[in-house]
N, C-alpha and C positions, 0 to 999 in steps of 0.2 A: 097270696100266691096267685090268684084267679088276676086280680088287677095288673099282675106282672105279665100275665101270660095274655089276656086282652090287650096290654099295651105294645106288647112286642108283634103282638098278630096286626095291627091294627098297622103300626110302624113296616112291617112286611106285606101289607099289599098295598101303602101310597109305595113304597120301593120300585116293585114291582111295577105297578102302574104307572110309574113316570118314567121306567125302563123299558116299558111298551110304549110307550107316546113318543119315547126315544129314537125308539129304531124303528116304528111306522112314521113320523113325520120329524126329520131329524133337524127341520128348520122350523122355526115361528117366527109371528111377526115382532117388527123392531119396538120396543119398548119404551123410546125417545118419541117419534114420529108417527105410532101406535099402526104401522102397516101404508104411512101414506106415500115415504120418502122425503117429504120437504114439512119445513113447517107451515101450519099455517098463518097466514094473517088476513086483519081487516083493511078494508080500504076505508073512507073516507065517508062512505054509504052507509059501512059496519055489513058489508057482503064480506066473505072469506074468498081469498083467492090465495094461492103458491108462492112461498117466500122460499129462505134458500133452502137447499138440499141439507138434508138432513147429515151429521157430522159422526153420526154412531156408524150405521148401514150404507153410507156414502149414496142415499139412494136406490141401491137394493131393495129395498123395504122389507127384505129378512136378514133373520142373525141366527146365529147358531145355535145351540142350545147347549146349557153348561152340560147336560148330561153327555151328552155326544161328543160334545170335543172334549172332554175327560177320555171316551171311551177312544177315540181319534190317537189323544197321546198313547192311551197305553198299550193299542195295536201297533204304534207305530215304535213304539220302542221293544215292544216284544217280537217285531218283525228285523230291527236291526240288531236286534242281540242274537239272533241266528246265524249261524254259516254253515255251510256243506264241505267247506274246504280239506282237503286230506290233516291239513295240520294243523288243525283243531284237536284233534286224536291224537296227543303226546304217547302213547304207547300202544301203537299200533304194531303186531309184529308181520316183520318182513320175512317174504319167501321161503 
């Protein structure tokens, strides 16, 4: 029972912690181009220099982060399932 109960604690604070890494830095760097925007390459010396823009982050050099735009969809859909409208209330009595 102890091994259940460390596992599930254990499972609830990486949760946690990457739901705070979430919504303090809701961007990280691009994981293709590791924060440059372009790849690299060598020249003919074998020095690095700027090849093309990177095809994930179009050069941004950040991306979003799965946790956040998870949470992104489901404000946004919890935001359009709302209305104020009077006729949203099928039985509302009148007068």
């Amino acid at each position: 029972m102890t091994l259940i109960l460390l596992a599930s604690a254990c499972l609830l604070i990486v949760t946690l912690g990457y739901a705070s890494l979430c919504a303090s830095s809701p961007f990280g760097d691009c994981r293709k181009c590791k924060g440059f925007g372009y790849a690299l390459k060598k020249n003919r010396r074998g020095q690095l220099k700027p090849g093309k823009t990177c095809r994930r982050c179009r050069g941004e050099r950040k991306r979003i982060r799965t946790g956040r735009h998870l949470y992104n969809l489901w404000l946004r859909i919890y935001r359009e399932g709302q209305t104020d409208t009077p006729a949203a209330r099928p039985f509302s009595k009148k007068g």
